[in-house]
N, CA, C, O and CB atoms as a CASP TS submission, in Angstrom:
PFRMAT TS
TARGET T0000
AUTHOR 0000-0000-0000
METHOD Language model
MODEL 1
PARENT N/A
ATOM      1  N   UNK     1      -0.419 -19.050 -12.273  1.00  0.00           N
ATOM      2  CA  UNK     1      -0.038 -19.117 -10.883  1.00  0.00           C
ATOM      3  C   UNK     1       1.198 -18.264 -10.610  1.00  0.00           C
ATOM      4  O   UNK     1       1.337 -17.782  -9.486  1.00  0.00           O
ATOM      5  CB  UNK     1       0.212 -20.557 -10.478  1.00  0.00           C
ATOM      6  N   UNK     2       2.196 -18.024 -11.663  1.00  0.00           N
ATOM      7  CA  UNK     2       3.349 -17.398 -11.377  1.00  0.00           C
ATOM      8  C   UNK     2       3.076 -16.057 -11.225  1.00  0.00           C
ATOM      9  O   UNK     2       3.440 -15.253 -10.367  1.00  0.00           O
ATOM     10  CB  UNK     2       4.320 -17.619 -12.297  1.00  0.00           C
ATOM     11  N   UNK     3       2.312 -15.937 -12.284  1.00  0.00           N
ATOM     12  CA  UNK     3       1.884 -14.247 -12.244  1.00  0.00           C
ATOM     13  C   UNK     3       1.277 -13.844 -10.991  1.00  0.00           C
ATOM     14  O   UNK     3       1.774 -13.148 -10.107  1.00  0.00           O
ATOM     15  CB  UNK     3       0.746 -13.802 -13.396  1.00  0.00           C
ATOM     16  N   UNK     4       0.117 -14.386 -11.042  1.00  0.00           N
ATOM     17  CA  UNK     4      -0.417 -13.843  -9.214  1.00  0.00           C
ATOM     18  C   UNK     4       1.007 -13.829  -8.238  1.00  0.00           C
ATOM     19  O   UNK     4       1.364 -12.882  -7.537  1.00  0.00           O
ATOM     20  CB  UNK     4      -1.784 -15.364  -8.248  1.00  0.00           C
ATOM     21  N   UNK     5       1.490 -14.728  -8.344  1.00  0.00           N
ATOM     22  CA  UNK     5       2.537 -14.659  -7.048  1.00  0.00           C
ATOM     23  C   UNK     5       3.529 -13.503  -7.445  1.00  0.00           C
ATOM     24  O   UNK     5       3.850 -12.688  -6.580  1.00  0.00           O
ATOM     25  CB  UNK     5       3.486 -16.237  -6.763  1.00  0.00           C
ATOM     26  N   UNK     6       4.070 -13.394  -8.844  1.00  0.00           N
ATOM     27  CA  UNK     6       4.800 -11.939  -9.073  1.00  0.00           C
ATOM     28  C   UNK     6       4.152 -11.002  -8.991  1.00  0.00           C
ATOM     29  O   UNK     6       4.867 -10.032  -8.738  1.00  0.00           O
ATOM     30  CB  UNK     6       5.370 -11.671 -10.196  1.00  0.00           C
ATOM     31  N   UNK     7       3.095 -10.746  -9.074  1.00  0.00           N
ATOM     32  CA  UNK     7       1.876  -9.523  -8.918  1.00  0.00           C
ATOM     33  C   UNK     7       2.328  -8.978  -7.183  1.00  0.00           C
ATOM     34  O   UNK     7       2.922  -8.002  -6.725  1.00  0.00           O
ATOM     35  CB  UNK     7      -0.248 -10.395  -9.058  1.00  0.00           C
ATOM     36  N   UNK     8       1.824  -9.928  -6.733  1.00  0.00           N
ATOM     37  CA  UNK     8       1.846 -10.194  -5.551  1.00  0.00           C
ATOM     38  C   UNK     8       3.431  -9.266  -5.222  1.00  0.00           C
ATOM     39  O   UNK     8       3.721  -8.070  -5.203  1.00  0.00           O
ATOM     40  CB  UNK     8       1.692 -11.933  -5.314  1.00  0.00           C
ATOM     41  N   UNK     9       3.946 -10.135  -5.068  1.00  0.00           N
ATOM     42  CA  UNK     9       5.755  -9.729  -4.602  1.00  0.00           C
ATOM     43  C   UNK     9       5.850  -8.039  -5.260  1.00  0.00           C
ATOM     44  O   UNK     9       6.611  -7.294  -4.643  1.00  0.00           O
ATOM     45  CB  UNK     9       7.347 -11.132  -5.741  1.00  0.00           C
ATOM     46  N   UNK    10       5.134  -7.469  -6.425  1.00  0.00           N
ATOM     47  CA  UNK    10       5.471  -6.164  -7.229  1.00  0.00           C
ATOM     48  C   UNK    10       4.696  -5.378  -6.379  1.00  0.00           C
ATOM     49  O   UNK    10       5.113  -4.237  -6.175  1.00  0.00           O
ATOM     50  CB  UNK    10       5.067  -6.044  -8.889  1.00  0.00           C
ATOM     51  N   UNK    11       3.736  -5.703  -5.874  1.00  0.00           N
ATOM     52  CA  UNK    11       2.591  -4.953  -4.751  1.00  0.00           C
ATOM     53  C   UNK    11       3.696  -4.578  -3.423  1.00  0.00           C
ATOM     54  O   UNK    11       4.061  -3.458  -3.066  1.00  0.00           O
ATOM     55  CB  UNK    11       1.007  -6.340  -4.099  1.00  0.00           C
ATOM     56  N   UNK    12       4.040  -5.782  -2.903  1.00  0.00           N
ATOM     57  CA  UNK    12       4.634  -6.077  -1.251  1.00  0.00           C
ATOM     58  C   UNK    12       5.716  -4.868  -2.120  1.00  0.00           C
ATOM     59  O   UNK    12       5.302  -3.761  -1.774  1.00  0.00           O
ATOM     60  CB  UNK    12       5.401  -8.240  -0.448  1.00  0.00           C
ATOM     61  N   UNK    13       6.687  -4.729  -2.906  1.00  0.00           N
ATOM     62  CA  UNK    13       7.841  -3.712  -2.784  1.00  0.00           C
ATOM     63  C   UNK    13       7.223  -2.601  -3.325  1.00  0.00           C
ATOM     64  O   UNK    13       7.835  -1.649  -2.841  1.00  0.00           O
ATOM     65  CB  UNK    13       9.232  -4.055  -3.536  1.00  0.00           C
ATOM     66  N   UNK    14       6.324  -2.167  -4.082  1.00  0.00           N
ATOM     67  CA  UNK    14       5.809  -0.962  -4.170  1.00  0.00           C
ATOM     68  C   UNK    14       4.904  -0.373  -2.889  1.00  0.00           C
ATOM     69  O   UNK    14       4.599   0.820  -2.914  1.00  0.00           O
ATOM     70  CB  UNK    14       5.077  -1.026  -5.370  1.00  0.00           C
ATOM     71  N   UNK    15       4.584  -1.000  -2.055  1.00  0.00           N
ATOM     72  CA  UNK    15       4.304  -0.556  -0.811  1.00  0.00           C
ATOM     73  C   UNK    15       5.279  -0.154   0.475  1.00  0.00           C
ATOM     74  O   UNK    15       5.016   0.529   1.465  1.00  0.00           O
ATOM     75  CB  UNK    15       3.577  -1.439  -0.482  1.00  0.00           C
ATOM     76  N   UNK    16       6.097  -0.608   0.215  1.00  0.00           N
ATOM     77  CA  UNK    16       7.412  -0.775   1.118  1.00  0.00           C
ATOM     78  C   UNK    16       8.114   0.732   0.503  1.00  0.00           C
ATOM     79  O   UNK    16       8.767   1.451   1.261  1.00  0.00           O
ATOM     80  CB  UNK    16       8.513  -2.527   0.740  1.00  0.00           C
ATOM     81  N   UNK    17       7.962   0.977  -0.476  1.00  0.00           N
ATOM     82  CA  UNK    17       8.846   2.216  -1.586  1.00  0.00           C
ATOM     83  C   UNK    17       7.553   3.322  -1.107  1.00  0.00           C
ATOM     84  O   UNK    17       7.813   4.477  -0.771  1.00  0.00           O
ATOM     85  CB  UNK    17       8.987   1.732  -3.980  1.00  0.00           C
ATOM     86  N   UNK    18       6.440   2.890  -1.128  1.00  0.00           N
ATOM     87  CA  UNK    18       5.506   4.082  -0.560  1.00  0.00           C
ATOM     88  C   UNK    18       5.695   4.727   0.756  1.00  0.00           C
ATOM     89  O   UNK    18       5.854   5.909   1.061  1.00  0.00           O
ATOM     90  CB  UNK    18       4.172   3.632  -0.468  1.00  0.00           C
ATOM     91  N   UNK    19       5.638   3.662   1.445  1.00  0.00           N
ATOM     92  CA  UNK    19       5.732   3.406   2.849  1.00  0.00           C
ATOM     93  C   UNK    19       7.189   4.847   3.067  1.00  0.00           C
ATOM     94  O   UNK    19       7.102   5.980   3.540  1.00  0.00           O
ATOM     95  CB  UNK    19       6.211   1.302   3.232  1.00  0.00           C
ATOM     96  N   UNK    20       8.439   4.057   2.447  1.00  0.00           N
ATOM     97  CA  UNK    20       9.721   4.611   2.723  1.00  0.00           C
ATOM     98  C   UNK    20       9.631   6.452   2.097  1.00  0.00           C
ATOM     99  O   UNK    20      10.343   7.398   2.432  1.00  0.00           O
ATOM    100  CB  UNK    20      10.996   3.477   1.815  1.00  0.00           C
ATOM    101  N   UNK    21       8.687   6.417   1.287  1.00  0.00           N
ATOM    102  CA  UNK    21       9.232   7.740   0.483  1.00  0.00           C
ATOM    103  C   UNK    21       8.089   8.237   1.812  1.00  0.00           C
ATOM    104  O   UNK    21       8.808   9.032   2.417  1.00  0.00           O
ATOM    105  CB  UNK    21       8.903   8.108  -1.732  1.00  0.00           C
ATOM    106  N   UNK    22       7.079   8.216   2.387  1.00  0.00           N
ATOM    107  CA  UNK    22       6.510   9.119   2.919  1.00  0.00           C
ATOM    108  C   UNK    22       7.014   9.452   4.347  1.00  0.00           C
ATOM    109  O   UNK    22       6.893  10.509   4.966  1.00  0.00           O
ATOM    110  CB  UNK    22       5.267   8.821   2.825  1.00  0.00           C
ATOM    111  N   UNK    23       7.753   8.012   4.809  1.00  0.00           N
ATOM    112  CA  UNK    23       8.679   8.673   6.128  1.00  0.00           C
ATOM    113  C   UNK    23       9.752   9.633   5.774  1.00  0.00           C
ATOM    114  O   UNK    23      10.152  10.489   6.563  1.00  0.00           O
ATOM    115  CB  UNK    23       9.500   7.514   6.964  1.00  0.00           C
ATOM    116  N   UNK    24      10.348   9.426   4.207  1.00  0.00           N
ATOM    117  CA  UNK    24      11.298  10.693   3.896  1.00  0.00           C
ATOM    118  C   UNK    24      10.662  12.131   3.719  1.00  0.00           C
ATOM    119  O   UNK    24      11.303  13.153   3.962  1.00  0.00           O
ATOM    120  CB  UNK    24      12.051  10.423   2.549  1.00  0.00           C
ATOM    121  N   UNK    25       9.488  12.132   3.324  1.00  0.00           N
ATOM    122  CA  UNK    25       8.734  13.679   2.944  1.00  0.00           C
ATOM    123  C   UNK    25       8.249  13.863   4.196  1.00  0.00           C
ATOM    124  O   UNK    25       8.909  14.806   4.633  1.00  0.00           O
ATOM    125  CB  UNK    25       7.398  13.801   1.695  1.00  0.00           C
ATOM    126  N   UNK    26       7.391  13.474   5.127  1.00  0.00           N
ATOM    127  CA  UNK    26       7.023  13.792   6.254  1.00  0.00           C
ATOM    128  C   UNK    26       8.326  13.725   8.052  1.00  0.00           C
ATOM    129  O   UNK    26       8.068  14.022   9.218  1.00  0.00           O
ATOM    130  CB  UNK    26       5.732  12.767   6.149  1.00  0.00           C
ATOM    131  N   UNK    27       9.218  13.366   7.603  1.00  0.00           N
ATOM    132  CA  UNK    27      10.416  13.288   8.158  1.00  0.00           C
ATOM    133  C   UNK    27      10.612  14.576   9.485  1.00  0.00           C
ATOM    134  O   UNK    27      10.820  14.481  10.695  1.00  0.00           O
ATOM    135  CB  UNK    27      11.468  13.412   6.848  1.00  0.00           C
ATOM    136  N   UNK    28      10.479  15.408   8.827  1.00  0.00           N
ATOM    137  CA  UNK    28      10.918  16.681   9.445  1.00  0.00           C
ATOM    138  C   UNK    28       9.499  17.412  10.108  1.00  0.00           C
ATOM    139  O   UNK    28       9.392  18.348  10.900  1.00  0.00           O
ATOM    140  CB  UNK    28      11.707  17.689   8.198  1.00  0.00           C
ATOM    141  N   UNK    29       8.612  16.685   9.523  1.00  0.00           N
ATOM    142  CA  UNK    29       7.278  16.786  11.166  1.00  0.00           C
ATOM    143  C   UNK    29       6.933  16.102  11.996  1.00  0.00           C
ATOM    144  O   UNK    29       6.096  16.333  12.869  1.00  0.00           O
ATOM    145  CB  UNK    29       6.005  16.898  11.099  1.00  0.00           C
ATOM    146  N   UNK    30       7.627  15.056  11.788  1.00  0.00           N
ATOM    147  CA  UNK    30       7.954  14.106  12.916  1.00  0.00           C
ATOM    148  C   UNK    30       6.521  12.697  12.748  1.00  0.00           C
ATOM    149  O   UNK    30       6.055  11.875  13.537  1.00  0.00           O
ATOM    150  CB  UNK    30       7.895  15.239  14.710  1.00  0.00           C
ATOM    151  N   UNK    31       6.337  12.938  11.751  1.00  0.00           N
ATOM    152  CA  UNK    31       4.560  11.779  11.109  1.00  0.00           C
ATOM    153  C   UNK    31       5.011  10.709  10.767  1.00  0.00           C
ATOM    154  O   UNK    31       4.482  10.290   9.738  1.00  0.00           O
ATOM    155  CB  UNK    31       3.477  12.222   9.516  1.00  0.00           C
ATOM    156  N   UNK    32       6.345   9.591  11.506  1.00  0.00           N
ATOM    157  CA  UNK    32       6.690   8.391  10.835  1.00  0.00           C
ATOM    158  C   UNK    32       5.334   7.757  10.289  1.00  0.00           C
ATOM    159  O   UNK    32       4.252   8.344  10.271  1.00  0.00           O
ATOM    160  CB  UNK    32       7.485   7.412  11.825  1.00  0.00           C
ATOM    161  N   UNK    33       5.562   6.531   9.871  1.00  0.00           N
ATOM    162  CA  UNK    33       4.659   5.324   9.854  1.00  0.00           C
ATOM    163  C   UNK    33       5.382   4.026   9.628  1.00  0.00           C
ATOM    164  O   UNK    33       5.626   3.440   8.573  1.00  0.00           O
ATOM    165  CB  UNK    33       3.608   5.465   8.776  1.00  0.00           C
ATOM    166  N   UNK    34       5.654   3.733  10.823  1.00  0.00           N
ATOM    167  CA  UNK    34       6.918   2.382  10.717  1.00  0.00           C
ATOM    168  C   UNK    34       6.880   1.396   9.634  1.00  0.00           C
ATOM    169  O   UNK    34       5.726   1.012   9.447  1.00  0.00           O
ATOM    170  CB  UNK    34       6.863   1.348  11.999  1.00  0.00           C
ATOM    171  N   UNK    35       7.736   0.855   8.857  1.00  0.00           N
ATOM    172  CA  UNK    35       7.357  -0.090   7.636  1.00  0.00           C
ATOM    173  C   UNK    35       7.495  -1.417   8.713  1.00  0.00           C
ATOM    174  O   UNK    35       8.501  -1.631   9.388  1.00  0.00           O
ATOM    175  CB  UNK    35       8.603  -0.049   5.990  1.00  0.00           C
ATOM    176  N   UNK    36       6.472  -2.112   8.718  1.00  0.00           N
ATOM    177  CA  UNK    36       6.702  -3.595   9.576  1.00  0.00           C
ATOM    178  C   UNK    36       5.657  -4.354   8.308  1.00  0.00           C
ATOM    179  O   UNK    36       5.206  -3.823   7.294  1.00  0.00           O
ATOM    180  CB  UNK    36       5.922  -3.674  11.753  1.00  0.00           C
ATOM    181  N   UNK    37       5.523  -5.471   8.698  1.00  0.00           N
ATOM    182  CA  UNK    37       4.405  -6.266   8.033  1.00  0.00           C
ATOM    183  C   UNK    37       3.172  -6.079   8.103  1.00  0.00           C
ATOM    184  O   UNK    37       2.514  -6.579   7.190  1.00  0.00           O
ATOM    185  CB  UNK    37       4.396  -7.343   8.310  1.00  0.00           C
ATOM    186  N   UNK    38       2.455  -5.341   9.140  1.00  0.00           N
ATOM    187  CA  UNK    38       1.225  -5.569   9.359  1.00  0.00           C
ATOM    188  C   UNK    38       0.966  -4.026   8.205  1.00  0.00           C
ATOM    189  O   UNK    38       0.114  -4.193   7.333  1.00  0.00           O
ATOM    190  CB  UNK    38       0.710  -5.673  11.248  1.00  0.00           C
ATOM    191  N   UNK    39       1.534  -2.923   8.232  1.00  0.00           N
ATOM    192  CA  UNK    39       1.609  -1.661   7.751  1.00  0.00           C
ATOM    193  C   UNK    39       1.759  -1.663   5.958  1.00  0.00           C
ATOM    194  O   UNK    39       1.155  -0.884   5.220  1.00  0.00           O
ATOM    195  CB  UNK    39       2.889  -0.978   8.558  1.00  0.00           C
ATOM    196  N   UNK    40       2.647  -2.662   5.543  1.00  0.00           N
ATOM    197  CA  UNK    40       2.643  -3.491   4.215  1.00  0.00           C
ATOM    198  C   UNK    40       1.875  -4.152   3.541  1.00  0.00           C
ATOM    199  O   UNK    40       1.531  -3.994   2.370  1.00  0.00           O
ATOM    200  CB  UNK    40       3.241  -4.197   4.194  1.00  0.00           C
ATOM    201  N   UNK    41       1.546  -5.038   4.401  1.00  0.00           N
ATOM    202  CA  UNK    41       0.277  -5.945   4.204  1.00  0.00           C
ATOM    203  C   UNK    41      -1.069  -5.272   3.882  1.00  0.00           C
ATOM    204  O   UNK    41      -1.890  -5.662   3.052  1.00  0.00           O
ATOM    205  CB  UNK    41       0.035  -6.740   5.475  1.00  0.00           C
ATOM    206  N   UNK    42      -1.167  -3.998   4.826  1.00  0.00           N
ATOM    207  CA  UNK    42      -2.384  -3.142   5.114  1.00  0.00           C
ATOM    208  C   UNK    42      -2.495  -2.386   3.469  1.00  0.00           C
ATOM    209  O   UNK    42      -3.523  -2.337   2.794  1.00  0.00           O
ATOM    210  CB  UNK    42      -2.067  -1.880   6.649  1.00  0.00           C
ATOM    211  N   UNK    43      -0.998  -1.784   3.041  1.00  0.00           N
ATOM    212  CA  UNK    43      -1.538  -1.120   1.867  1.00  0.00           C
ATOM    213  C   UNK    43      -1.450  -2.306   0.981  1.00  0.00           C
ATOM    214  O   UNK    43      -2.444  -2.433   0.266  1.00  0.00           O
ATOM    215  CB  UNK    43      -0.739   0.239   1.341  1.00  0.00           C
ATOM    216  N   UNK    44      -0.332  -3.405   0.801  1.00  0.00           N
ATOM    217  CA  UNK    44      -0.915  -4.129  -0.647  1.00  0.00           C
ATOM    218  C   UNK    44      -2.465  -5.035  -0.483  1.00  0.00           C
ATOM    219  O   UNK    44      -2.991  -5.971  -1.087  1.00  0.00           O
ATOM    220  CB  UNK    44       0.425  -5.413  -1.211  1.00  0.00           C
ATOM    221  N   UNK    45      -2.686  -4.494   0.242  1.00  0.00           N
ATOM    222  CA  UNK    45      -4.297  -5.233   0.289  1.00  0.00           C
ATOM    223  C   UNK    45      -5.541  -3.978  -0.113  1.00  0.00           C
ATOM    224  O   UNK    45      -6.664  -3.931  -0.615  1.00  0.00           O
ATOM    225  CB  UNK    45      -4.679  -5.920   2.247  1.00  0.00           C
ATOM    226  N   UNK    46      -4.861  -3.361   0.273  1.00  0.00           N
ATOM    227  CA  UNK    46      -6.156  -1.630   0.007  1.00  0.00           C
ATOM    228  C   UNK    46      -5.258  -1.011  -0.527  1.00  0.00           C
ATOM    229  O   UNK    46      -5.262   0.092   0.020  1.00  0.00           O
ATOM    230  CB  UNK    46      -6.934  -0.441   1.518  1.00  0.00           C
ATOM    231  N   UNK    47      -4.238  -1.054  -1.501  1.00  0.00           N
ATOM    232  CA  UNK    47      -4.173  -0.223  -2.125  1.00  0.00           C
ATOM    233  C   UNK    47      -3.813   1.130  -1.567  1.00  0.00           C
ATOM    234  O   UNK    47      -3.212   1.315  -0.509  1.00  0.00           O
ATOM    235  CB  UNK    47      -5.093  -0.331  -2.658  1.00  0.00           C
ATOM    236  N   UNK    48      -4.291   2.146  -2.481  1.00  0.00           N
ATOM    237  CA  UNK    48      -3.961   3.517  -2.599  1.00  0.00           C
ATOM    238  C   UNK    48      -5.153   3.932  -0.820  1.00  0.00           C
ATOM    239  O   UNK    48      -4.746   4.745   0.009  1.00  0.00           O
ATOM    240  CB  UNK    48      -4.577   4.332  -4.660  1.00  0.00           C
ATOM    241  N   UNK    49      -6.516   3.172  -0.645  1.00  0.00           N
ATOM    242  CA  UNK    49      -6.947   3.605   0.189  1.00  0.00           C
ATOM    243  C   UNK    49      -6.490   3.058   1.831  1.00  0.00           C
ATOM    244  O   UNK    49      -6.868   3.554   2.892  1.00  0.00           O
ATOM    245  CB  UNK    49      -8.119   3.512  -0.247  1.00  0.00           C
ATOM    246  N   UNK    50      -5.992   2.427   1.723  1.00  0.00           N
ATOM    247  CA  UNK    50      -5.215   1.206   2.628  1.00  0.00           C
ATOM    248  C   UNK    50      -3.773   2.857   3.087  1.00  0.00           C
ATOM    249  O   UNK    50      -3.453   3.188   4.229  1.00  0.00           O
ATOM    250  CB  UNK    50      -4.354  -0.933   1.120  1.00  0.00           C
ATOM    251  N   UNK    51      -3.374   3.354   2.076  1.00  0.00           N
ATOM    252  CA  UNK    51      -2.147   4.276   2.527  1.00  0.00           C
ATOM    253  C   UNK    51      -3.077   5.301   3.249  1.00  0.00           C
ATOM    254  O   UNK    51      -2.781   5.872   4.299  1.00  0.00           O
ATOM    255  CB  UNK    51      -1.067   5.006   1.160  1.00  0.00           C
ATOM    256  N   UNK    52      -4.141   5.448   2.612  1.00  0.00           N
ATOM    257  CA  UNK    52      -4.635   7.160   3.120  1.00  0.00           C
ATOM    258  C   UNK    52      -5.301   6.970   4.166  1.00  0.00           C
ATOM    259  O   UNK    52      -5.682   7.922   4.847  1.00  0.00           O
ATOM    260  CB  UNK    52      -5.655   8.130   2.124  1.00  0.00           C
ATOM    261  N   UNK    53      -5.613   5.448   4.545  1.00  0.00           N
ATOM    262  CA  UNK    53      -6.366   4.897   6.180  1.00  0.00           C
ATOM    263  C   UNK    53      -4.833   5.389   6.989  1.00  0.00           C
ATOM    264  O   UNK    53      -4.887   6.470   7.576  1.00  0.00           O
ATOM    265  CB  UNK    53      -6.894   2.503   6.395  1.00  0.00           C
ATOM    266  N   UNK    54      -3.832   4.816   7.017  1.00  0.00           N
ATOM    267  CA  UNK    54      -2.958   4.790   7.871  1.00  0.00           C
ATOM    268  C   UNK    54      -2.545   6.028   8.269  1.00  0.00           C
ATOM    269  O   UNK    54      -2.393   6.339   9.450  1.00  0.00           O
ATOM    270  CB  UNK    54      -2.063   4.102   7.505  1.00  0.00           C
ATOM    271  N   UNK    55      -2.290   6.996   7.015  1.00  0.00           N
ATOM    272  CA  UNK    55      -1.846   8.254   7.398  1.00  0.00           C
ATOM    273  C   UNK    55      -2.859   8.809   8.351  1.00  0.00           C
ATOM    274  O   UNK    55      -2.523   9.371   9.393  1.00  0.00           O
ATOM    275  CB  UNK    55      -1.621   9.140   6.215  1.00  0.00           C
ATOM    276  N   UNK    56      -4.725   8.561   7.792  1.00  0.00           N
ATOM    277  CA  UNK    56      -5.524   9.021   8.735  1.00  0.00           C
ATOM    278  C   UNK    56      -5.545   8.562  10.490  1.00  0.00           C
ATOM    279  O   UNK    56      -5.870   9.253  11.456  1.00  0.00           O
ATOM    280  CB  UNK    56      -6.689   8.723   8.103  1.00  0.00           C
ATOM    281  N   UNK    57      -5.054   7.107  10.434  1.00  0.00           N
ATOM    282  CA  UNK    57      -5.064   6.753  11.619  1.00  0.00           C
ATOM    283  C   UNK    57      -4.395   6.990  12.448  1.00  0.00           C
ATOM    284  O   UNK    57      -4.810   6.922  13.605  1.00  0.00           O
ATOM    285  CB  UNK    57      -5.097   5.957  11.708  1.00  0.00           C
ATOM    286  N   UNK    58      -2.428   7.550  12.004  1.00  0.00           N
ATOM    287  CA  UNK    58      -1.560   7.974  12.981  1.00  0.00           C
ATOM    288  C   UNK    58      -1.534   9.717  12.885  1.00  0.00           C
ATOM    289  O   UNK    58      -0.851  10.360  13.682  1.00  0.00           O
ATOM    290  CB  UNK    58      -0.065   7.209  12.713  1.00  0.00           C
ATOM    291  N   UNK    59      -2.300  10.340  11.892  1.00  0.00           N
ATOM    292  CA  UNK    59      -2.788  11.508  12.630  1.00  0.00           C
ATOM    293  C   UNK    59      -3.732  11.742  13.625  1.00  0.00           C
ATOM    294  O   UNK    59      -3.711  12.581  14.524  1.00  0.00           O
ATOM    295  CB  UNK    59      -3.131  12.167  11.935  1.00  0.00           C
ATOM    296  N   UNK    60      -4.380  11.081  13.412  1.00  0.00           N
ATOM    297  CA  UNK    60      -5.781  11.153  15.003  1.00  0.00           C
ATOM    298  C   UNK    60      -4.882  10.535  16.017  1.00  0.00           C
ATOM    299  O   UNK    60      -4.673  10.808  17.199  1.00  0.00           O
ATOM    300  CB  UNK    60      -7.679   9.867  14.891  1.00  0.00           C
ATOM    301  N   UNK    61      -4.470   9.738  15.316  1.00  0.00           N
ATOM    302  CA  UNK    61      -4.103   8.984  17.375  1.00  0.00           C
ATOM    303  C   UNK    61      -2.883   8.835  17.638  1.00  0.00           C
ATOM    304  O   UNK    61      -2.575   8.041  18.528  1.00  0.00           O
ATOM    305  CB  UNK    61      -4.618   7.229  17.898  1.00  0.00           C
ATOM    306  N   UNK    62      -1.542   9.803  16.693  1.00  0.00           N
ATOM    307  CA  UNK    62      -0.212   9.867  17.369  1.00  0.00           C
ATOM    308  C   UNK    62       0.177  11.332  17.085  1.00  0.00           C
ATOM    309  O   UNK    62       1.348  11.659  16.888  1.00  0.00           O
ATOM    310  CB  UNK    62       0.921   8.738  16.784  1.00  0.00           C
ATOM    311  N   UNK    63      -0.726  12.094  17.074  1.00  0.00           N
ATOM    312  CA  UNK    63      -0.680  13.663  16.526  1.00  0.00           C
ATOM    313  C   UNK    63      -0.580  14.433  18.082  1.00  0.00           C
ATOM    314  O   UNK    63      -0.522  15.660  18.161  1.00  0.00           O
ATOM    315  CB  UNK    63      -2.377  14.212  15.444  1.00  0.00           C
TER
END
């Protein structure tokens, strides 16, 4: 039980560290992607494809 829940918590801050490093590299084209909960939640649940939905979604529809 501990493990799932530390699993868990190692997911939520490695998404948050994803999240943060890509508003720093994309910074200067102006492509935020706000870190809130729903945006966190979205990648530690999908993963690596959960990041590449979002980037796809605020290029189509905040580009």
């Amino acid at each position: 039980m501990i493990n799932k829940i530390l699993k868990l918590i190692k997911k939520i801050i490695l998404s948050i560290i994803i999240l943060y490093g890509y508003n720093i590299v994309t910074q200067s084209f102006n492509l935020n992607i706000p870190i809130n909960i729903i945006t966190v939640l979205i990648i530690t649940i999908f993963d690596g494809c959960g990041f590449l939905g979002l980037v796809a979604f605020y290029l189509v529809n905040y580009r």
